[in-house]
N, C-alpha and C positions, 0 to 999 in steps of 0.2 A: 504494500500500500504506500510505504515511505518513498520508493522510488522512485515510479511517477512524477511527484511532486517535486523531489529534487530533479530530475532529468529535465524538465519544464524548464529551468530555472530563471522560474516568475514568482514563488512562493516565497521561496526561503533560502536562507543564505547557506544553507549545506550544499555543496558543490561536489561534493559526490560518491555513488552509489553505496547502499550498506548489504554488506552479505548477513545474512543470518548467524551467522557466527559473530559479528559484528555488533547486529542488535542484541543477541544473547547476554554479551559482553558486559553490555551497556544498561540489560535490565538488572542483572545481577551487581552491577554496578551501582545503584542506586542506593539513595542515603533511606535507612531506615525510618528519619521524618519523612521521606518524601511519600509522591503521593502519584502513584502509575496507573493508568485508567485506560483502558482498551471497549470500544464500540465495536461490538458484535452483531452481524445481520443475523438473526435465529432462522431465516429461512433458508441460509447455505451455512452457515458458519464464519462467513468472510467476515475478515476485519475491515472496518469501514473508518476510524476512529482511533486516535491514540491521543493523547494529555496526559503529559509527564510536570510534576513540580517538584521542584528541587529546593534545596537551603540557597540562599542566593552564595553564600560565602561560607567555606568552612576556616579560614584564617583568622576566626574570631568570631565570636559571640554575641560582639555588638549587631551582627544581622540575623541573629536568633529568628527573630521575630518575619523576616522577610523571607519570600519564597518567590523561585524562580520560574514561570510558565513557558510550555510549552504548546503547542496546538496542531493536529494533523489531521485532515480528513479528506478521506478520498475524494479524488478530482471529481469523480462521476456521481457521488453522493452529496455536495455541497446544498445546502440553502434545504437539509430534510430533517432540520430540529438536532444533528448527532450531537455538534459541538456544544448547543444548552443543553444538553441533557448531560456529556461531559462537561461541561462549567458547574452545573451544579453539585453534583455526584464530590468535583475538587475541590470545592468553597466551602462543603459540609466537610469532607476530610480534611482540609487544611485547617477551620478552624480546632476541629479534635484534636490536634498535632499540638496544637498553639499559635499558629501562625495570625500575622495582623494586618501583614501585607502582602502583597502580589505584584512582581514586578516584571516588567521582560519589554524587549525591543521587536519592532515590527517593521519587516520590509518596507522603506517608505514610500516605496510603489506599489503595494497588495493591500491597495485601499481595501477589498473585500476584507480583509481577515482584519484591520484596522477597525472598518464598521463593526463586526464582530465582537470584536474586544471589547468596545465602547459600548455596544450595545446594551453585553454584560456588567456594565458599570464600571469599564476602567476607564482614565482620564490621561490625556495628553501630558507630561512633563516638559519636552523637549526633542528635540532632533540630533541626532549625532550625523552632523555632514559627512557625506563621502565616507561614511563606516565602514562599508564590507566593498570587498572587490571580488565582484560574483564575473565571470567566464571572461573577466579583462573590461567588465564596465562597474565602474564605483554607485554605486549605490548609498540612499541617507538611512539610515535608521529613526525609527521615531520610538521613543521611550514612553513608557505606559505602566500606572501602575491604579492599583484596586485596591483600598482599605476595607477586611474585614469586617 
């Protein structure tokens, strides 16, 4: 489901592809506060759906309280309710964790998943000009975050 979206590369700043072994890696990787959420179709089994949140920083404590988001939903299944129903499902898990905030950066060209965000009540901070340099073009980042 991840690939797609990074082979696009209109989504997201991950530039390229994950083998399974890779994601394995990655889930088993994760911080025991955090909070891994996978959307399942029941009528095949396909993953449509992934929201990952993470500690924003483990170099200190002082971001205890802040969590890092993530957001992924199949190209072909967009705008069918997956992602609030993963938003929610996170914001009840993250507050049982403790968390108070919700932070993360959004492609500043994937207005869709920006609207998204906002929808679910995060708010604009800032812009990181020229943040990521995806396939040889610079791209902004726009900073976003959610209070608990």
């Amino acid at each position: 489901m991840l690939n797609p979206i990074i082979e696009s590369g209109e989504h997201t700043i991950l530039d390229a592809p994950l083998t399974a072994d890779a994601e394995r890696d990655f889930i088993r990787g994760c911080s025991p506060r955090g909070v891994f959420l996978v959307a399942v179709d029941r009528s095949d089994g396909a993953i449509v759906g992934v929201q990952n949140m993470q500690p924003l920083a483990a170099y200190t404590h002082a971001l205890d309280h802040v969590g890092d988001i993530g957001t992924y939903v199949d190209l072909r299944r967009r705008r069918q309710g997956i992602a609030a129903g993963l938003f929610r499902a996170t914001f009840e898990r993250a507050r049982a964790k403790g968390y108070e905030k919700i932070f993360t950066m959004v492609r500043g060209d994937n207005t869709a998943a920006l609207q998204t965000y906002l929808h679910h009540g995060f708010q604009i901070v800032g812009v990181a000009k020229r943040h990521a340099r995806v396939n040889g073009r610079y791209v902004d980042e726009t900073l976003i975050e959610k209070f608990l």
